[in-house]
C-alpha positions as CSV (number, residue, x, y, z in Angstrom):
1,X,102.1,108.9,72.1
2,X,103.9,110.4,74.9
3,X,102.1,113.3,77.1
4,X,103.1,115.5,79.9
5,X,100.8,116.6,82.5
6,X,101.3,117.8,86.4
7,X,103.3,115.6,88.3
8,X,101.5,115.0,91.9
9,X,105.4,115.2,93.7
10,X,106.8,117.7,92.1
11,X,103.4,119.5,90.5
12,X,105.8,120.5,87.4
13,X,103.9,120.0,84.1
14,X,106.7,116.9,83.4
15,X,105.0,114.1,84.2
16,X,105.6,111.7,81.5
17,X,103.1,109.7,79.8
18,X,102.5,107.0,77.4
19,X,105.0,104.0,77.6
20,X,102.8,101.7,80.7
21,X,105.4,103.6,83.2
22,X,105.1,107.4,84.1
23,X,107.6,109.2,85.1
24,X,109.0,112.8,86.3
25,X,112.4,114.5,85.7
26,X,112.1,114.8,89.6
27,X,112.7,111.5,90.4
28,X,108.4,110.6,90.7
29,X,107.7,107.0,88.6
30,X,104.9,104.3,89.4
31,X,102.8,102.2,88.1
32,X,100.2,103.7,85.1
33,X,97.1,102.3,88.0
34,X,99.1,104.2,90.8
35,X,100.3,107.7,89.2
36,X,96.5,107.9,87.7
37,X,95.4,107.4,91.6
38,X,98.0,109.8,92.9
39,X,96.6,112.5,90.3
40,X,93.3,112.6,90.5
41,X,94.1,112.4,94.9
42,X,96.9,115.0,94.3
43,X,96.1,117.5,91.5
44,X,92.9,117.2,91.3
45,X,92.0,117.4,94.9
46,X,89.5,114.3,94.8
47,X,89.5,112.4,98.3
48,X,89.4,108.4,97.5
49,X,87.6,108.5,101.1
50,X,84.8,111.2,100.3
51,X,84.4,109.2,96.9
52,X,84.0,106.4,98.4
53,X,82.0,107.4,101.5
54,X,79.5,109.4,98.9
55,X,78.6,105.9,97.0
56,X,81.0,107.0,94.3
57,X,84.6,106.4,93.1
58,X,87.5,108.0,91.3
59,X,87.2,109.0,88.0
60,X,89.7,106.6,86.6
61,X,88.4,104.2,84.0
62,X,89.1,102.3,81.3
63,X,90.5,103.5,77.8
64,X,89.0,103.2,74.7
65,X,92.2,102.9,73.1
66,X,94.6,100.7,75.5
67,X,91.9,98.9,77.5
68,X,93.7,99.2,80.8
69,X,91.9,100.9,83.7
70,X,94.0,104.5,83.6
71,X,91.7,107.0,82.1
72,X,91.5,110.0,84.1
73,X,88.2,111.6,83.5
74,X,89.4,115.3,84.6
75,X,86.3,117.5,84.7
76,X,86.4,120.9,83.2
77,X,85.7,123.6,85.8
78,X,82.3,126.2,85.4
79,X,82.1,128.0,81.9
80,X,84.8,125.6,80.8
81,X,83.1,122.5,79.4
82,X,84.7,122.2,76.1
83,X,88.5,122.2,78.2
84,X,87.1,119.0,79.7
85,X,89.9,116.1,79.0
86,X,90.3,112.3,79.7
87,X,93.8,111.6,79.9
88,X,95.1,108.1,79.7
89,X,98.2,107.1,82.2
90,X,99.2,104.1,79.8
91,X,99.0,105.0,77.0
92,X,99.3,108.9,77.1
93,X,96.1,109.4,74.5
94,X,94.0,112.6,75.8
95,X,90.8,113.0,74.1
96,X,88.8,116.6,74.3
97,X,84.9,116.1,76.1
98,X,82.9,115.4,73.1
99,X,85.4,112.7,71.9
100,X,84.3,110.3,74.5
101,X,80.9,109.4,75.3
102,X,79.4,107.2,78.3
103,X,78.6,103.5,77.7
104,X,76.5,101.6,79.8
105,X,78.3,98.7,78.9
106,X,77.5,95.0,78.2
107,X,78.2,91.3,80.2
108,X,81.2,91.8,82.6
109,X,82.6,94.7,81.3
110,X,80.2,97.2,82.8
111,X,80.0,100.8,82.0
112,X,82.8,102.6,80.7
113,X,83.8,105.5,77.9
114,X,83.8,104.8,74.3
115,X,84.4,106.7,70.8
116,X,81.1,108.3,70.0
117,X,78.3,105.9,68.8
118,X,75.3,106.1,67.9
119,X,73.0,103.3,69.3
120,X,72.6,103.0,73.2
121,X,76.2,101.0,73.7
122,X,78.8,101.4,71.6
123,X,80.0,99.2,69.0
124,X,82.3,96.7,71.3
125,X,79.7,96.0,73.5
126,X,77.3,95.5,70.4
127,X,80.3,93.0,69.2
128,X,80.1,91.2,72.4
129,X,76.4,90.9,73.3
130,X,76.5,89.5,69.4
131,X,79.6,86.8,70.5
132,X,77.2,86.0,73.3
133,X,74.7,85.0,71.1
């Protein structure tokens, strides 16, 4: 799936994602890991620093659908809740809020977001506690 969102250089809606490498008509490219980074620093105004500093970190993650650790988790502003987006650098999949639900996680992969479920992890960290067994 290919997606365009606001590139951090140019801050054009022509950022191109979805093939492992984003790139920008204006010349922008990096790494999916590094262009999720310069977004969430550079269009959405986070500072890794304060994140940091606060006991907290970016809200990159891991996608449910590519496993690589590129999901922007983009907050929806007041009133707006149901605009709220995760947008994947890699693989270019955005899901809407209620797509996407928080897993505590299991073993060494540790918390993450996950298709809805309905028990208190979600079914590949069922899978694995079970492998574990």
């Amino acid at each position: 799936m290919t997606t365009s969102v606001e590139c951090p250089e140019c801050r054009k809606k022509s950022l191109l994602l979805g093939d492992g490498e984003p790139r920008c008509e204006c010349g922008y490219s990096d790494s999916a890991s590094g262009a999720a980074e310069e977004y969430v620093v550079t269009v959405l105004g986070i500072s890794k620093y304060e994140a940091i500093k606060d006991g907290g970190e970016l809200p990159i993650s891991e996608c449910p659908d590519c496993d690589m650790d590129t999901l922007v988790v983009r907050a929806a502003s007041e009133g707006q809740e149901e605009a709220a987006k995760f947008i994947c650098f890699h693989c270019g999949e955005i899901s809407k809020d209620r797509e996407l639900q928080y897993c505590d996680g299991a073993g060494d992969r540790g918390s993450h977001w996950a298709r809805p479920f309905d028990a208190a992890r979600c079914n590949a960290c069922i899978a694995s506690a079970e492998d574990d067994d």
